[in-house]
N, C-alpha and C positions, 0 to 999 in steps of 0.2 A: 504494500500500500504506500503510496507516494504522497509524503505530509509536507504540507508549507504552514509554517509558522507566519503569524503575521500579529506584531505586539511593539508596542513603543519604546519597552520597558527592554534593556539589556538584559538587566539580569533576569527578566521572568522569560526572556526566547535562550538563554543557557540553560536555565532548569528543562524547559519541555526538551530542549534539544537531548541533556545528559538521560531525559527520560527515554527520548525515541530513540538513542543508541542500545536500550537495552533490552529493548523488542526486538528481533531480530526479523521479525516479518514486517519491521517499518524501516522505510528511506525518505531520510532527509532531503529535502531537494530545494529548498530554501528559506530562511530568513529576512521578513521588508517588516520596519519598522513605520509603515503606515499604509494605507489602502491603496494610494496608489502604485508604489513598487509591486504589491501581490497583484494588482490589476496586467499590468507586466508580464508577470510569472505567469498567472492563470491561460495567457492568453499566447505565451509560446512553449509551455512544457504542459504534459498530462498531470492534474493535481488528483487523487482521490479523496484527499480528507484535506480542511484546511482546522487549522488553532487558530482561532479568531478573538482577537481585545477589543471589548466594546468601544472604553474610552482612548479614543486614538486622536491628534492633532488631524484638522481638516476633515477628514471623514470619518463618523464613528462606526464601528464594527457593522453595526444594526443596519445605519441606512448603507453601507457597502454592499452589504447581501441583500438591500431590495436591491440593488443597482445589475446584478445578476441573472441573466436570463436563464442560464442552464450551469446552477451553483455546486460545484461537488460536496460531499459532506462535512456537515461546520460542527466544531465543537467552540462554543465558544466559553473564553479562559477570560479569566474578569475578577477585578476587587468587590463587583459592587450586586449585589443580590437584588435591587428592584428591578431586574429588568427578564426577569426569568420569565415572568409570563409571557412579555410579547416575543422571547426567542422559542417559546414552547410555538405560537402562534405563527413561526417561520419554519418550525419543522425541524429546529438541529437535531442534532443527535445526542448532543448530551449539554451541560451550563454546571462546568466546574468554577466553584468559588477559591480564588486565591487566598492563602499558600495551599498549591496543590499538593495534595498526597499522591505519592506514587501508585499506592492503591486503590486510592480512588483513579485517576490517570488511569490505570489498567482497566480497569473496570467500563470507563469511556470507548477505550480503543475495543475493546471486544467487542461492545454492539457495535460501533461502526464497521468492525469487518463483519458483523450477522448481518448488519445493511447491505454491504458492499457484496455478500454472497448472492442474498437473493437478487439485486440489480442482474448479476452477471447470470444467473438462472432464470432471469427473466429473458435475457437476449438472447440465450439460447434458443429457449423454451421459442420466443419468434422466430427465430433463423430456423425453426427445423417446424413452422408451421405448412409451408409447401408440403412435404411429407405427409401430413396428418391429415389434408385437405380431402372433405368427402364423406369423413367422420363425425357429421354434425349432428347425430343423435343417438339414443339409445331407445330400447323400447324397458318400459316400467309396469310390473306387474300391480293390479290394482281392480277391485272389485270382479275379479275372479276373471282380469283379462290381461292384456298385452299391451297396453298402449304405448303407440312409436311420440316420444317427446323429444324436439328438437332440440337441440340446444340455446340456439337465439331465442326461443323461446321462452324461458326459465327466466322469471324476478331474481328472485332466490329462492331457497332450501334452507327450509325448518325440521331441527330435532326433535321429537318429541317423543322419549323413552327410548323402545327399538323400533320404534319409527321415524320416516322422514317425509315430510311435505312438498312437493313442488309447486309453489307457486306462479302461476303459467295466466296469459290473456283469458282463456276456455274456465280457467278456477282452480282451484286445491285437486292436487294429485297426493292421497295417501297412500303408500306403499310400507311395507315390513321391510324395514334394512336398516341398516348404522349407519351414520352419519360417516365414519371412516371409511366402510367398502364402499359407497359411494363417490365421495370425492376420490379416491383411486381412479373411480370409472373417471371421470371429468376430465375435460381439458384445463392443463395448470395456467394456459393462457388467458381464458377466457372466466375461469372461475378460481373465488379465494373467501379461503374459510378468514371470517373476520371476528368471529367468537364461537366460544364453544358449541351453542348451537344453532349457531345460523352459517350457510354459506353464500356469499353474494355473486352473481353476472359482475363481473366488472363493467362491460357494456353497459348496464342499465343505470349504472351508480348516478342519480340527480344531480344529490349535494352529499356531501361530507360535513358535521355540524357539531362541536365538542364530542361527542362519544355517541353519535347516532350519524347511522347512513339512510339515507332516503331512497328509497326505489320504486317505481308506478305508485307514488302516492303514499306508498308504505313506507315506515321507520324503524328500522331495528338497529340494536344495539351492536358496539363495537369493542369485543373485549380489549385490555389492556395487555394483555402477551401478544394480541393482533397488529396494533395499533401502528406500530414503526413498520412493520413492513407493508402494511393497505399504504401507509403514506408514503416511503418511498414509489410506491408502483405508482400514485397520484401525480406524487412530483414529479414524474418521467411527462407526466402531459399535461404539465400547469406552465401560464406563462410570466 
């Protein structure tokens, strides 16, 4: 993972720095003590993770990453804890408060790479949809029949016990099955479990709205083990 430091402060870009030597699956690739040296960097070397200071001279941390059309992942490093809500509301990945622990530090970098996994299993998961193509439904057994359910079709998919719902234009599809052998059956491109018993259409997703997703009009909820990866897959098509 390719990390750029971006912090005013000397000595707090030598602490991440002594940090990120002792990862061994991070590379350094540079050091700008204000937003615009990292606008530089961003924009002639591949960044995946950036350490970002909110309070910077000329541009602060916050309004840099609106300035971002397509931002790689920001942790941002910071003296000052009021501002945690509105970086929750940019999507980082983590809002470590200064003096960092290296433990906490570690603890950042691991979800950033469970992010940066599934980003890269998302592209795949696309580049190998030509393949898959033709495969757009299953059929689902349900009042003592076979019904052929497309895929585009599907809102989402409700658990309920050892059952599952498909929520479709036509109405409620009940069927006997687990919520787990089901989503096996799915396409990972096109569907994603967003709590434990719900699984959404990405296609169909409205809005996204603190901790509920909207779908034909319906709102279900969005677990919290869910939550960073539905958003990374969001951010890939926000502008």
């Amino acid at each position: 993972m390719n990390v750029l430091i971006v912090d005013d402060e000397p000595l707090a870009r030598d602490v991440l720095q002594t940090y990120i030597e002792k990862i061994p699956s991070l590379q350094l690739i540079g050091s700008c003590q204000n937003a615009i040296e990292a606008f530089e960097q961003l924009n002639s070397q591949k960044v995946d993770l950036m350490l970002l200071d909110i309070h910077m001279p000329q541009i602060s941390g916050i309004d840099f990453l609106k300035t971002l059309a397509q931002p790689p992942l920001v942790i941002f490093t910071t003296a000052y804890s009021n501002y945690a809500l509105e970086s929750y509301e940019l999507n980082v990945v983590d809002y470590l408060l200064k003096p960092i622990a290296f433990d906490r530090f570690v603890k950042a970098i691991n979800k950033a790479m469970g992010l940066q996994k599934n980003r890269g299993q998302e592209r795949q998961t696309k580049a190998a949809e030509p393949q898959t193509k033709g495969s757009d439904y299953i059929f689902v057994k349900a009042d003592k029949k076979l019904i052929k359910v497309r895929f585009d079709e599907i809102f989402y998919i409700e658990g309920l016990k050892d059952y599952v719902i498909l929520h479709t234009p036509q109405g409620r599809i009940v069927t006997l099955q687990t919520m787990k052998l089901l989503e096996a059956k799915l396409p990972a491109q096109l569907f994603k479990r967003v709590h434990r018993s719900y699984i959404a259409n990405l296609s169909k997703i409205a809005m996204l709205e603190g901790n509920m997703l909207e779908l034909n009009g319906k709102s279900i909820p969005v677990g919290k083990n869910y939550r960073d990866e539905l958003l990374a897959i969001i951010n890939e098509k926000r502008l």
